[in-house]
ZAMARGU-4260 file (C-alpha; in steps of 0.2 Angstrom, whole numbers, plus 5000, padded with zeros to 4 digits):
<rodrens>
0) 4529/4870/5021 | 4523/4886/5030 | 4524/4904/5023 | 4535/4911/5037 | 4546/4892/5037
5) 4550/4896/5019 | 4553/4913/5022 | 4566/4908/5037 | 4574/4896/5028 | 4578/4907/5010
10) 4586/4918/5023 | 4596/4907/5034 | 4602/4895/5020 | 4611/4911/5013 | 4619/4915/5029
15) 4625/4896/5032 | 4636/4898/5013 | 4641/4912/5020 | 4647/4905/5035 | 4655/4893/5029
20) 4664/4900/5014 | 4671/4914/5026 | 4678/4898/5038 | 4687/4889/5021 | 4695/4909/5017
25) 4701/4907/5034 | 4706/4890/5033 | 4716/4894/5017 | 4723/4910/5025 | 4728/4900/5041
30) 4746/4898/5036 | 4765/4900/5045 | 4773/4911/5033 | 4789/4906/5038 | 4785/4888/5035
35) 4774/4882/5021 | 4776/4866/5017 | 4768/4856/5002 | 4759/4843/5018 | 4753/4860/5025
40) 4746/4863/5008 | 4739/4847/5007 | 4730/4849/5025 | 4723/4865/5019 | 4716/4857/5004
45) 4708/4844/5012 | 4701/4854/5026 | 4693/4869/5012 | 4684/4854/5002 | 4676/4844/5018
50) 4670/4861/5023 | 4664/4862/5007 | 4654/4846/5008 | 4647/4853/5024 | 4640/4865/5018
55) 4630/4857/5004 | 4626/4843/5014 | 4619/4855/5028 | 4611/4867/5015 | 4604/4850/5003
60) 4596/4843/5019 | 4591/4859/5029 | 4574/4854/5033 | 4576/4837/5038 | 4590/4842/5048
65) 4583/4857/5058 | 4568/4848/5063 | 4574/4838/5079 | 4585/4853/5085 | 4569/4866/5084
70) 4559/4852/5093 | 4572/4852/5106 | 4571/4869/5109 | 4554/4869/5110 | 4553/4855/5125
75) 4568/4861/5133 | 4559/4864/5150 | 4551/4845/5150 | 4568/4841/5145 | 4576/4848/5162
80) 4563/4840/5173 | 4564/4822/5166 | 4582/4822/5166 | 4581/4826/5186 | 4569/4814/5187
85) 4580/4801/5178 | 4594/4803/5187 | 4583/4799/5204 | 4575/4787/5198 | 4591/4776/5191
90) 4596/4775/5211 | 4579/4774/5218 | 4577/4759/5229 | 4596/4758/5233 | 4601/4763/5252
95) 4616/4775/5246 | 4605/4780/5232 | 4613/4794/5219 | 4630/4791/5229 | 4633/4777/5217
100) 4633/4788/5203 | 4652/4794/5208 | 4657/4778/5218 | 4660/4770/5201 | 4668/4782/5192
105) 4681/4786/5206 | 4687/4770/5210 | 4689/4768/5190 | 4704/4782/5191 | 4709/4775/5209
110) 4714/4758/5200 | 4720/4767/5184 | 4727/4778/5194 | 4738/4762/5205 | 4742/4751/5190
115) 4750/4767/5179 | 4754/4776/5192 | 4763/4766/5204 | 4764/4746/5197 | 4769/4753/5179
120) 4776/4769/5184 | 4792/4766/5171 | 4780/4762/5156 | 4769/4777/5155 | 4772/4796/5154
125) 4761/4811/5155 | 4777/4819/5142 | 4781/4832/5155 | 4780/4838/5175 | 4762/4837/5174
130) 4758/4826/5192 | 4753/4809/5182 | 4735/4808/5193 | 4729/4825/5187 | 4735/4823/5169
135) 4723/4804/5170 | 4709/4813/5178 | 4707/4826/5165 | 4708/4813/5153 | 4694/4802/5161
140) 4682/4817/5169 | 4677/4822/5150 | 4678/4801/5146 | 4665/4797/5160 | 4653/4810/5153
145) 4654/4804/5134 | 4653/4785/5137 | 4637/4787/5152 | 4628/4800/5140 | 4632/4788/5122
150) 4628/4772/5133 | 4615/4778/5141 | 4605/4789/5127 | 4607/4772/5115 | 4595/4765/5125
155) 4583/4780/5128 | 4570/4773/5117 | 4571/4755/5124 | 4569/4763/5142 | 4553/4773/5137
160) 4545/4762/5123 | 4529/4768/5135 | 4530/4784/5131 | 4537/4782/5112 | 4517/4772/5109
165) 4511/4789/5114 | 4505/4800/5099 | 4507/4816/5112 | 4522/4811/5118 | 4539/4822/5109
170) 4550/4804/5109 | 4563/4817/5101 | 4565/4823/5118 | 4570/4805/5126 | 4590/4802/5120
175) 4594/4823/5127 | 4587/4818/5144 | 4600/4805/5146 | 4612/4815/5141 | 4607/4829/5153
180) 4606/4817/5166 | 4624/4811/5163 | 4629/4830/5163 | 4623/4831/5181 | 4637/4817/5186
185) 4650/4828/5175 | 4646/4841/5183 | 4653/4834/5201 | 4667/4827/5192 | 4675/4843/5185
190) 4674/4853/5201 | 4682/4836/5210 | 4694/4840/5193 | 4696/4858/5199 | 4700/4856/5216
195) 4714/4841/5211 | 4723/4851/5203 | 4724/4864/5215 | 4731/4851/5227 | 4744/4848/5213
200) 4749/4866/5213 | 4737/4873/5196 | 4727/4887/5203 | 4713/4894/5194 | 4715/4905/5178
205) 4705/4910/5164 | 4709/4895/5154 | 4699/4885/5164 | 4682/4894/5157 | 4685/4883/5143
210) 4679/4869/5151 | 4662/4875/5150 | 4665/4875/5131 | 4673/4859/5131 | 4658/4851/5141
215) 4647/4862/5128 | 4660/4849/5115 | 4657/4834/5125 | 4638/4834/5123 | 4636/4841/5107
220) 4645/4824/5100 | 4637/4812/5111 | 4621/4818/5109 | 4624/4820/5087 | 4630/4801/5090
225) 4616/4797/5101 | 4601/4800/5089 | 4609/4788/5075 | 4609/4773/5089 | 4595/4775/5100
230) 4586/4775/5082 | 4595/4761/5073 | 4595/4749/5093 | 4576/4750/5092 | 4577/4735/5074
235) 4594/4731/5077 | 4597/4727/5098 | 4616/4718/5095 | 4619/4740/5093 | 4618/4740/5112
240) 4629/4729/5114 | 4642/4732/5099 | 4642/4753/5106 | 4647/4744/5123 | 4664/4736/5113
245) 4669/4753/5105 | 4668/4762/5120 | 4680/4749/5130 | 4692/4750/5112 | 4692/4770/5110
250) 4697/4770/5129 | 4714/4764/5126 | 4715/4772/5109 | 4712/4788/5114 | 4725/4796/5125
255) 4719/4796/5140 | 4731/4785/5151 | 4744/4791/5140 | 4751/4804/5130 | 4749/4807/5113
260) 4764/4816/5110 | 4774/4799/5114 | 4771/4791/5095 | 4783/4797/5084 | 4773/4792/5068
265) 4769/4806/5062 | 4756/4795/5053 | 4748/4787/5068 | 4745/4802/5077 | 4735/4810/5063
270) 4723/4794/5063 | 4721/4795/5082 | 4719/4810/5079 | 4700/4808/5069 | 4693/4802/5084
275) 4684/4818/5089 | 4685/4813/5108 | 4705/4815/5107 | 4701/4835/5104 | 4690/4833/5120
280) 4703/4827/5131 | 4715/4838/5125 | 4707/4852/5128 | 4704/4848/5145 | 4722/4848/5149
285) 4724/4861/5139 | 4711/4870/5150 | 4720/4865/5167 | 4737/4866/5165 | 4741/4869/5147
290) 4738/4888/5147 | 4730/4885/5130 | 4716/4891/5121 | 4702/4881/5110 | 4709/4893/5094
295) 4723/4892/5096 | 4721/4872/5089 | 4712/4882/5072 | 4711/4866/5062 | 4705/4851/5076
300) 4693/4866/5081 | 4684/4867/5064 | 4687/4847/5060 | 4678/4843/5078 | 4663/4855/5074
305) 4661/4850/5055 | 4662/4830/5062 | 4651/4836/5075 | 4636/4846/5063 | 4638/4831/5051
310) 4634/4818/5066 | 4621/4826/5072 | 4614/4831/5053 | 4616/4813/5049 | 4605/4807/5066
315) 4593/4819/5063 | 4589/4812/5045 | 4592/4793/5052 | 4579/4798/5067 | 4567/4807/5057
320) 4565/4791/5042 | 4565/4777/5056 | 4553/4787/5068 | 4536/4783/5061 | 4541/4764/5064
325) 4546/4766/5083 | 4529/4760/5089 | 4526/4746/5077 | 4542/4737/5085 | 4543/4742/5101
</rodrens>
């Protein structure tokens, strides 16, 4: 290792414990003085010791897991370009070329929108006066964006295997263009988002800066999830298609076409509630109509970035072992 690397890590390693001790004060301070209940005690305890395990995790495998973000970072411009260029190219050849890219995904909440909204109108419930077809689009805008980007970035290596037999070649670069390239569909979606629910009477506030954040959410997790598959797809190919039947399950368990706040198992709603994407889609309601901001939700804020830093720690380690092998199999 360099002089000036070990010199940066002795200082930021200090700075991450740090970090994280002062978020588990908080987390252990973050109480209702008027209601402390022995499961509000339990939820604290459990959310001090997994940021505990963060942090050693993160400060135990600091150099393996810093590596693909620096090399990010690094390549960022030829990052950009390519994920123009691969958003041309996947229409190239096609007489309504990049028009397809929204065809698809607008017709999706035009049927949602007609089975839920008009044929099952008695069976579902946005749980308030919210207009059903704006509280279903800003469940699937932020949907859209995660399933393209995880489908799409599994299969980044696949797609390039020329350029991953190229010594020169950063292949670290390949699974973020797919993501950036989903982002410029997103992109369309949320100002489509934006003016619906003007039409529905939700003008804009400064609660909707948060879904700049929120999209920061969205592709922070897909792209952390993204690593570990487009790795592991390159010895094991049934991962494409496996990734394919978890995406068409978590779109019905994750509230999107319905409400969250229906179940009554107390229970039930803190499993669905593990599914990081249901803090996505939550938050852009909350961004639109909810009037609600990202902290006020203190403890799915800090588990969605701890499930985040450990996904993406965990496909940088899972990248960084299988990479020498890329190029033998591909």
């Amino acid at each position: 290792m360099k002089p000036t690397a070990i010199r940066r890590k002795k200082i930021i390693i200090p700075i991450l414990l740090v970090v994280f001790c002062l978020l588990a004060v908080c987390v252990a301070l973050h109480t209702n003085p008027a209601a402390i209940k022995s499961d509000e005690i339990i939820k604290k305890s459990i959310s001090v010791a997994i940021i505990v395990i963060s942090a050693i995790f993160i400060v135990v495998k600091y150099d393996k897991i810093t590596t693909l973000p620096v090399e990010i970072w690094q390549n960022r411009r030829l990052i950009l370009k390519l994920a123009g260029n691969d958003f041309k190219r996947r229409y190239a050849g096609s007489y309504m070329g990049v028009i397809w890219a929204f065809i698809q995904p607008l017709v999706t909440i035009a049927l949602y929108y007609f089975v839920f909204g008009t044929i099952m109108k008695g069976a579902r419930s946005s749980g308030s006066d919210i207009p059903f077809v704006l509280f279903l689009t800003c469940g699937m805008v932020p949907w859209f964006f995660f399933s393209e980007a995880l489908s799409t970035g599994t299969s980044a290596l696949l797609e390039y295997s020329y350029l991953v037999k190229k010594v020169v070649f950063k292949i670290s670069v390949l699974p973020i263009i797919k993501v950036f390239a989903a982002l410029i569909t997103h992109a369309f979606f949320v100002v489509l988002l934006m003016i619906l629910a003007m039409l529905c009477g939700y003008y804009p506030s400064a609660h909707w800066l948060q879904m700049i954040y929120y999209t920061g959410c969205t592709f922070i997790l897909a792209l952390g999830i993204c690593y570990t598959t487009c790795s592991l797809v390159v010895f094991v190919r049934d991962l494409g298609q496996l990734i394919n039947v978890i995406l068409q399950v978590l779109v019905w368990a994750t509230p999107i076409m319905w409400n969250i706040e229906m179940i009554q198992n107390p229970t039930l709603v803190s499993i669905l509630k593990l599914n990081p994407v249901v803090y996505i889609v939550t938050g852009y309601r909350d961004a639109i109509y909810g009037d609600t901001w990202f902290f006020q939700r203190f403890y799915s804020t800090v588990y969605f970035w701890i499930v985040c830093a450990m996904l993406f720690g965990f496909g940088a380690i899972i990248y960084k072992r299988l990479k020498p092998h890329f190029a033998d199999v591909l």
